[in-house]
C-alpha positions as CSV (number, residue, x, y, z in Angstrom):
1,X,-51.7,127.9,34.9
2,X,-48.6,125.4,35.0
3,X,-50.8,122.5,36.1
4,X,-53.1,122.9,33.0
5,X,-49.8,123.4,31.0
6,X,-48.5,119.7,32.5
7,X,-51.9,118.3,31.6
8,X,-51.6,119.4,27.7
9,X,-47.7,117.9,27.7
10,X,-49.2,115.0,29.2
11,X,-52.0,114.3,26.7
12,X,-49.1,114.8,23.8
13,X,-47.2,112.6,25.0
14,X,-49.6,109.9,25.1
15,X,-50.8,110.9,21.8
16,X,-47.8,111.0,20.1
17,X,-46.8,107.0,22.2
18,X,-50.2,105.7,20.4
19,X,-49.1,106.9,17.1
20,X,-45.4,105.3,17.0
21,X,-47.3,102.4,18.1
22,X,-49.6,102.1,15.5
23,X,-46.6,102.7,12.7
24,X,-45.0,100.1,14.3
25,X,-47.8,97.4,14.1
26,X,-48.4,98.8,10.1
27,X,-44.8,98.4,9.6
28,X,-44.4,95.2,11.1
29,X,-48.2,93.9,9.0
30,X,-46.4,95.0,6.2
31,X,-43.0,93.8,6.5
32,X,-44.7,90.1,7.6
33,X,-46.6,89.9,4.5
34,X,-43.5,90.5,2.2
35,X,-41.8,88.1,4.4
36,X,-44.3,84.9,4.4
37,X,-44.1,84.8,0.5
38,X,-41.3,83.3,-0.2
39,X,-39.2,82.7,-3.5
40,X,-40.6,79.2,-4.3
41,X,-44.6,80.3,-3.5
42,X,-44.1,78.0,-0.1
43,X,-45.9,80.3,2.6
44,X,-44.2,80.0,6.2
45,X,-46.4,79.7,9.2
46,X,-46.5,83.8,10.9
47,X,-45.9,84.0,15.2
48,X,-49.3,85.3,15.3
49,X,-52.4,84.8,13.0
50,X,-56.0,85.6,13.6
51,X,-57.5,83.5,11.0
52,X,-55.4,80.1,11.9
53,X,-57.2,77.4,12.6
54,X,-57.3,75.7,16.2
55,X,-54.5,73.2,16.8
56,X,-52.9,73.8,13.3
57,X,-49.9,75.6,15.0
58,X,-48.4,71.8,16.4
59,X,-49.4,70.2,13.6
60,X,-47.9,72.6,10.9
61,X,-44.2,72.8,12.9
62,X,-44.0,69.2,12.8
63,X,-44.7,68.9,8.8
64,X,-42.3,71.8,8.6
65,X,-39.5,69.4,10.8
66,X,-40.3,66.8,9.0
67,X,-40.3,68.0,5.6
68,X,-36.7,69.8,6.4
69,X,-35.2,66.1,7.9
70,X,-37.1,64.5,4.3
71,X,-34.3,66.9,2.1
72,X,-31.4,66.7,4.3
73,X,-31.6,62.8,4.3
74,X,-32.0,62.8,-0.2
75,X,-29.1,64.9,0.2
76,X,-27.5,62.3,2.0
77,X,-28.6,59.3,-0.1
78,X,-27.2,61.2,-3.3
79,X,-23.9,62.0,-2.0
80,X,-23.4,58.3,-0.9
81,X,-24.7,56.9,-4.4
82,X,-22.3,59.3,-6.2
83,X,-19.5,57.7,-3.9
84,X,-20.6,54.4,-4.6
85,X,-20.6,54.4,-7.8
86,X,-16.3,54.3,-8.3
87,X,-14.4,55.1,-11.6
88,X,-14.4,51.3,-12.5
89,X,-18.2,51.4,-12.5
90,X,-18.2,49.0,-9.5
91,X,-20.6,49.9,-6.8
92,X,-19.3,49.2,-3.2
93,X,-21.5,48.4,-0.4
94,X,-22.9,51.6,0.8
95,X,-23.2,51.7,5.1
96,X,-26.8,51.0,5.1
97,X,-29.2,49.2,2.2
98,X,-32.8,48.6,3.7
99,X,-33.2,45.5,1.2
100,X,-29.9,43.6,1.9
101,X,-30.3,39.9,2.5
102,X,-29.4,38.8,5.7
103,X,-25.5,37.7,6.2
104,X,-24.7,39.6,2.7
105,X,-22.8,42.6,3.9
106,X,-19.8,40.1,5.0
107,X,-20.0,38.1,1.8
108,X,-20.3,41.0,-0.9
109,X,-17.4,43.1,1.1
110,X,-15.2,39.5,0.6
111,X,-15.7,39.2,-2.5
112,X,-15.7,42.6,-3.8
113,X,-12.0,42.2,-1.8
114,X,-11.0,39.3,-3.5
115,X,-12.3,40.6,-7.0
116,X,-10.2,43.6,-6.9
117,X,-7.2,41.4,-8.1
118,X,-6.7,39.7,-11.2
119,X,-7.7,35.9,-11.1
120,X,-4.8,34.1,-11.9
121,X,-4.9,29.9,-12.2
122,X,-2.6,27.9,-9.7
123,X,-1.4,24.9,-11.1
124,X,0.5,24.0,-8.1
125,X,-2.8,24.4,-6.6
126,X,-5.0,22.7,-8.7
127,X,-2.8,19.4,-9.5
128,X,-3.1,18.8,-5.7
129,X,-6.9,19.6,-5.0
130,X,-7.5,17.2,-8.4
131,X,-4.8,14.6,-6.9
132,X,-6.6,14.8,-3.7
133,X,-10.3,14.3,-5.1
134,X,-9.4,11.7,-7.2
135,X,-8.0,9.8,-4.9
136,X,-11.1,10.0,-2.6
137,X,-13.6,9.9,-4.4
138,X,-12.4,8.3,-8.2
139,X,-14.9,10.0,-10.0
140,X,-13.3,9.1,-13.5
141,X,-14.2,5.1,-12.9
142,X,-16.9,5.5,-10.0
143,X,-19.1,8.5,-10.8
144,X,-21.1,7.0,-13.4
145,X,-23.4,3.5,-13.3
146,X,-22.0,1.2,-15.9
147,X,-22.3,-2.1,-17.1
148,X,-18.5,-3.0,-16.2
149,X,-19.0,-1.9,-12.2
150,X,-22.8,-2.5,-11.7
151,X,-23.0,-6.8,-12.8
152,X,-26.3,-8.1,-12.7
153,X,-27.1,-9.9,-9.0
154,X,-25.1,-7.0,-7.1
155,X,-27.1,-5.1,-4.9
156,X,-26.6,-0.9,-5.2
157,X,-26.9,0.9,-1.5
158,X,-28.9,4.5,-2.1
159,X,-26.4,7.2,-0.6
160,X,-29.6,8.9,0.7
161,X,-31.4,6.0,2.5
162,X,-28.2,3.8,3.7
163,X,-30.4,1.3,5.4
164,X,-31.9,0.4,1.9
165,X,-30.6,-1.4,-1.0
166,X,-31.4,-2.7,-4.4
167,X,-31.0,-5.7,-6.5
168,X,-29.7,-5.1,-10.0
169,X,-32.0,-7.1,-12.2
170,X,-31.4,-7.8,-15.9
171,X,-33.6,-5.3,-17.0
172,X,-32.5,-2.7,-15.1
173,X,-28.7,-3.5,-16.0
174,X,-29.9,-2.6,-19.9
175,X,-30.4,0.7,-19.0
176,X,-26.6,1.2,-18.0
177,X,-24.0,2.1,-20.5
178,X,-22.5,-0.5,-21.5
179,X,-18.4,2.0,-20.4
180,X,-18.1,5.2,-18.5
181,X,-19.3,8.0,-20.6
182,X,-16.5,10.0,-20.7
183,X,-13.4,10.0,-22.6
184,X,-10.5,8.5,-20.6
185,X,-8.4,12.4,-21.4
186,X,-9.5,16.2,-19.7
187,X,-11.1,18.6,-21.5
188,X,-9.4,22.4,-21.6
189,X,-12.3,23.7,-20.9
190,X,-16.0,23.1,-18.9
191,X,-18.4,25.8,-17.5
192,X,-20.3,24.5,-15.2
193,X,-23.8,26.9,-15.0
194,X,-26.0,27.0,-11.7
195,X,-29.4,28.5,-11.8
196,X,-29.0,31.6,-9.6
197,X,-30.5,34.7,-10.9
198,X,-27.2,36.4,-10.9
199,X,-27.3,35.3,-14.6
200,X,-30.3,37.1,-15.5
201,X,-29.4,39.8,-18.0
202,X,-25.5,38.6,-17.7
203,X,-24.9,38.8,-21.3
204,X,-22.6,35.6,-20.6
205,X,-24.6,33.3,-23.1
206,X,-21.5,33.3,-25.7
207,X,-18.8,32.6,-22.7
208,X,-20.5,30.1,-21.9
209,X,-21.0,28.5,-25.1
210,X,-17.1,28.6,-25.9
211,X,-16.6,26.1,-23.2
212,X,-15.4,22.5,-24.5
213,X,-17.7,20.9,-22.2
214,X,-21.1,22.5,-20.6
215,X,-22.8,21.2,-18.0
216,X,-25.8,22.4,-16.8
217,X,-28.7,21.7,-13.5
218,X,-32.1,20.6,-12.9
219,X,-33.1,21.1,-16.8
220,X,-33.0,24.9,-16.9
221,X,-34.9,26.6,-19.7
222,X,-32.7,28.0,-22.4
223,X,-34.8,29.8,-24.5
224,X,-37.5,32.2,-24.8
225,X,-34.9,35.3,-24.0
226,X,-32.6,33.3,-21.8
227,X,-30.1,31.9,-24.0
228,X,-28.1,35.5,-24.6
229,X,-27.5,34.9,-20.6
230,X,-26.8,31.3,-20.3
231,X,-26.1,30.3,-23.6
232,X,-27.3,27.0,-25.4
233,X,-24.8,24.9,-25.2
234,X,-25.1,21.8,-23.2
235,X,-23.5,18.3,-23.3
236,X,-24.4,17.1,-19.7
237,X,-27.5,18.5,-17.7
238,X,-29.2,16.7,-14.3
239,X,-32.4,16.4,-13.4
240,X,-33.7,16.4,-10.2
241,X,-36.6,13.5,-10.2
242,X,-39.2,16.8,-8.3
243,X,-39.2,18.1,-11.2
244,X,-40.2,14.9,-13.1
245,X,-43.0,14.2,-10.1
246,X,-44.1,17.9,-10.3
247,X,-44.0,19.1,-14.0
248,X,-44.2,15.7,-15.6
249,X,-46.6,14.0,-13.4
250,X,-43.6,11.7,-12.3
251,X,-44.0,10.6,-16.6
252,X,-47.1,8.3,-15.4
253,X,-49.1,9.5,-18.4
254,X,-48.2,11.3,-21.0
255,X,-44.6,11.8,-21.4
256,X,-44.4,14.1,-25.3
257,X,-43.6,17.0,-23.2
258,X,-40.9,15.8,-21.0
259,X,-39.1,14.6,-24.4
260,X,-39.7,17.7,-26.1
261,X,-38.4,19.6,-23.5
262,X,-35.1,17.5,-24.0
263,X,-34.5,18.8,-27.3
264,X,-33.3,22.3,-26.1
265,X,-30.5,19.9,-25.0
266,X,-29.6,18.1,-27.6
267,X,-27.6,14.9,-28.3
268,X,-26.7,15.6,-24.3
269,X,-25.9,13.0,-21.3
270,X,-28.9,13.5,-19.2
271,X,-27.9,12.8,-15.3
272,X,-29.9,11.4,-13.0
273,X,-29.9,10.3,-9.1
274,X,-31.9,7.2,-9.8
275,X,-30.5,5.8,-6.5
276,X,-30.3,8.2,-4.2
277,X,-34.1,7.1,-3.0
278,X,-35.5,4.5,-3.9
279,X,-39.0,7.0,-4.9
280,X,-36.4,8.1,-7.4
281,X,-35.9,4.6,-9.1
282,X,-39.2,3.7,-11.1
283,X,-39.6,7.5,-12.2
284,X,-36.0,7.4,-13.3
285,X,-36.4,4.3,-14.9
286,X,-39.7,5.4,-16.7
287,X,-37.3,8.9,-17.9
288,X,-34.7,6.2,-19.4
289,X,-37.7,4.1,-21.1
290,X,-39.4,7.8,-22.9
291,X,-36.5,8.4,-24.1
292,X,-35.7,5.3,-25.7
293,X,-39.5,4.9,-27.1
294,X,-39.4,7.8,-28.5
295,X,-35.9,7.8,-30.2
296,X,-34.5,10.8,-28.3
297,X,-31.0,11.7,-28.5
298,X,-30.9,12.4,-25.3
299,X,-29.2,9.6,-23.6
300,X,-29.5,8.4,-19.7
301,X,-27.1,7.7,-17.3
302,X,-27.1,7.5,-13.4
303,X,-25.1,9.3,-10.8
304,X,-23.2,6.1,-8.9
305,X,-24.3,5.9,-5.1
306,X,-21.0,5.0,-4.2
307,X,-19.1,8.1,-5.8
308,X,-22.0,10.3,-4.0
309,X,-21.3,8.4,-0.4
310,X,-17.3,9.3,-1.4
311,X,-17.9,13.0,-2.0
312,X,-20.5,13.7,1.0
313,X,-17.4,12.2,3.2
314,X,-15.0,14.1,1.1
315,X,-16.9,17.4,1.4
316,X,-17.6,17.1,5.4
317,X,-13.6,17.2,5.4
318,X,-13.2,20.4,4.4
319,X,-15.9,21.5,6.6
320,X,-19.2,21.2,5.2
321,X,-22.3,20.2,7.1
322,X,-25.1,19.4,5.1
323,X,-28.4,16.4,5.0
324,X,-27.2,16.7,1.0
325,X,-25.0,18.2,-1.4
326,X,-26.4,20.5,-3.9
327,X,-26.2,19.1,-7.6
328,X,-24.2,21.6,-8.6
329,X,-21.5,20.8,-6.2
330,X,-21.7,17.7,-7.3
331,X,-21.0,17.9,-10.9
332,X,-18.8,20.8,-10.2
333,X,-16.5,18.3,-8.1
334,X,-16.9,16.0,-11.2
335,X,-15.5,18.6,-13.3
336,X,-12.8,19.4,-11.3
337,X,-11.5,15.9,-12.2
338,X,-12.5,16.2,-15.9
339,X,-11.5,19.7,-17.1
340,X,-8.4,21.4,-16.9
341,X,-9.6,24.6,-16.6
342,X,-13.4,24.8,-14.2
343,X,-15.4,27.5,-14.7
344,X,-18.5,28.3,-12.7
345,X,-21.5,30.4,-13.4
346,X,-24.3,31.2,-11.5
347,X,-23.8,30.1,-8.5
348,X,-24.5,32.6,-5.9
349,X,-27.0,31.5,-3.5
350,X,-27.6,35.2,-2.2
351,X,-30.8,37.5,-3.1
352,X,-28.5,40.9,-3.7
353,X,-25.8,40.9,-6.7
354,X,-22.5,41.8,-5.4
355,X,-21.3,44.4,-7.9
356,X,-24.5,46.6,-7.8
357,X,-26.5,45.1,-5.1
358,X,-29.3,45.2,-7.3
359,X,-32.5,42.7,-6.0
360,X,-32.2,39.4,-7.6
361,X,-34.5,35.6,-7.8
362,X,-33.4,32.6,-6.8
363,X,-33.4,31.4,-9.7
364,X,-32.0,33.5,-13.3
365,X,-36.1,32.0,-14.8
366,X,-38.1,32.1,-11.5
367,X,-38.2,32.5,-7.8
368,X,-38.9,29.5,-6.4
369,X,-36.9,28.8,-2.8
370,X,-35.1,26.2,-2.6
371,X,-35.1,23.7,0.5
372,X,-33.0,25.9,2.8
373,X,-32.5,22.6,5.6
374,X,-31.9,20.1,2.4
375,X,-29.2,21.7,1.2
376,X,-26.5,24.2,2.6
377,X,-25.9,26.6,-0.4
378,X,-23.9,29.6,1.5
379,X,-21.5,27.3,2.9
380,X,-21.3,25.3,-0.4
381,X,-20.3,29.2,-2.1
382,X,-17.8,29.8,0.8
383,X,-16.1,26.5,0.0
384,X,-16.2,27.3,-4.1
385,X,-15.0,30.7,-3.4
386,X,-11.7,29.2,-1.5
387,X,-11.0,27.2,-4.0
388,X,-11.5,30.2,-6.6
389,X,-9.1,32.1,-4.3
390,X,-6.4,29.9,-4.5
391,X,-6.9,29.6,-8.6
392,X,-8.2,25.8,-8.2
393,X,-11.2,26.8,-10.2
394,X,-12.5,30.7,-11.3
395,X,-16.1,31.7,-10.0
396,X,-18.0,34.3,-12.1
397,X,-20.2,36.6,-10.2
398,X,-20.4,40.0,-12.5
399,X,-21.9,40.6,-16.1
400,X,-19.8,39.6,-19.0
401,X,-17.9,41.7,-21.0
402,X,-18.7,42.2,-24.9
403,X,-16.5,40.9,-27.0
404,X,-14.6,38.3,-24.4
405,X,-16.6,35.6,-24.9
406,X,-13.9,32.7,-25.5
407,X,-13.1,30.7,-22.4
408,X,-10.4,28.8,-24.5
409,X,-6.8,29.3,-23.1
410,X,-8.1,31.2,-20.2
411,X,-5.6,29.7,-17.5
412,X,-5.3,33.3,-16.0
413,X,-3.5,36.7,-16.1
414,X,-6.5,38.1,-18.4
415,X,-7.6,40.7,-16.2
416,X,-10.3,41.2,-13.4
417,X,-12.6,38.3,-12.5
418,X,-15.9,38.6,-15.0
């Protein structure tokens, strides 16, 4: 009788252990399901599931990592461009920008240190680097071919090819002015404008049009758009003779376009390195001789080889080692001995804008590379940016301000560096 009583309380048992398991698996279906819908409709991945396909469960935890490490890092990136971007609407250089030319972070982070302060001109300063340049390289009686120090029967050395040399004939001695094209007094004002695509949607066209004295490079297209960035204004613009071989068919047949493209330039002194090389003499020549014919305004002159030998020596002094100065450094030096006041724009030989860091072309109208073993444009920038530093000259590297558009009387003190 007790062992059949034992039996029953045995089978109970068990019964009532199968039934507190099977409300526990109904419990725990149910609480699952209420679980795996969540708020935004995103359905999480369950321990255990039936119906889930084979191999899914590796590949869905890794999506799930990934897709978590995908939001923390936008949170990241919009807390670091909500610190970048600073109550004077200046970006700084965030820690790391995928895009960033090579070399820029130390460049941008010096001159976003240097254009904290207020640009202010040295005179002290800038008496002695004119004293100095003058001195060397006498660009006031040397930089410029002319009939008083070119006579016929002398024989011109090209600064580029020192081994070769060139009798002045009397033909080619017409083509020089008869006296040095520039007033024998300093203008209060130039702006010297590079090409660098720092100027593209600068709104600096007016600045640079109030400017006594504008000199531009390489005939740079000023309309179409452009000129509300780099203004019209021009009284003295180069040409490098590639672009006469290469857009003018080096003026060997017709030559209407070349001379229509000089009026966008005006009554203007049109520069040229006629002997640097001698390939750049008869295509020089042939510019001087279309303009003439056709009763341009435009008038011709020719950079002196001399004054270019002085200022390549001059140049390697303060530390610069290049096979040839840039044109802009060159007419930028001759400004330095023309103008009071130098102002440069568009020279910045980087592919990121410093103030923004925003993608940029070489140049502010395309994006052709330049000759990168020709020419040494960073260390030409570090030399310019010096000289800026010490208030020799002022260097413009951010968008212009509406409504300051008058470089006259700007010696300094007028606020942070445009």
């Amino acid at each position: 009788m007790r062992r059949r009583f034992l039996k029953s309380r045995f089978s109970l048992g068990i019964v009532i252990v199968c039934l507190m398991g099977l409300l526990s698996s109904l419990g725990w279906y149910l609480s699952g399901n209420k679980k795996n819908h969540t708020a935004p409709g995103r359905q999480e991945v369950p321990q255990q599931s039936v119906e889930l396909c084979s191999g899914c469960r590796e590949i869905t935890d890794q999506v799930n990592r990934l897709y978590a490490q995908t939001l923390e890092k936008k949170e990241d990136k919009s807390k670091i461009f909500s610190k970048n971007h600073t109550a004077t609407g200046r970006q700084e250089v965030p820690q790391q920008v995928a895009d960033l030319c090579s070399g820029c972070r130390e460049i941008i982070d010096k001159v976003n240190r240097l254009y904290a302060q207020t640009w202010e001109k040295k005179e002290d300063k800038y008496k002695k680097f004119r004293s100095e340049l003058s001195s060397k390289c006498q660009g006031f009686e040397k930089a410029i071919i002319t009939q008083a120090n070119t006579v016929v029967g002398s024989k011109i050395v090209y600064d580029g090819e020192r081994k070769s040399l060139v009798q002045v004939t009397p033909e080619m001695f017409n083509t020089f002015p008869k006296e040095h094209p520039f007033p024998n007094k300093t203008w209060e004002t130039c702006a010297v404008v590079g090409n660098g695509g720092i100027l593209s949607d600068s709104g600096c066209g007016k600045m640079i049009d109030s400017a006594q004295f504008v000199i531009r490079c390489n005939l740079p297209p000023l309309n179409n758009g452009y000129q509300d960035h780099v203004g019209v204004k021009t009284d003295l613009v180069t040409a490098n003779p590639s672009i006469l071989f290469e857009k003018y068919g080096a003026l060997m047949g017709r030559r209407r376009p070349f001379i229509e493209s000089l009026r966008s330039y005006g009554n203007s002194l049109l520069l040229l390195p006629t002997f640097s090389y001698r390939s750049n003499t008869p295509v020089s020549l042939r510019a001087f001789y279309s303009i003439e014919d056709f009763g341009s305004p435009t008038r011709a002159i020719s950079f002196n080889p001399q004054y270019l030998q002085k200022l390549d020596v001059f140049w390697r002094s303060k530390g610069l080692r290049a096979v040839r100065l840039s044109s802009g450094l060159m007419v930028a030096s001759l400004a330095l001995e023309l103008c009071s006041n130098v102002h440069l724009f568009g020279f910045w030989p980087f592919s990121n804008h410093p103030h923004g860091l925003r993608t940029l072309k070489n140049h502010y109208y395309d994006d052709i590379q330049t000759k990168k073993k020709f020419h040494a444009m960073p260390l030409e920038f570090e030399l310019l940016l010096q000289l800026h530093t010490e208030g020799v000259l002022r260097l413009h590297l951010d968008d212009c301000v509406p409504g300051e558009v008058n470089l006259m009387g700007s010696t300094g003190g007028d606020g942070p560096p445009l």
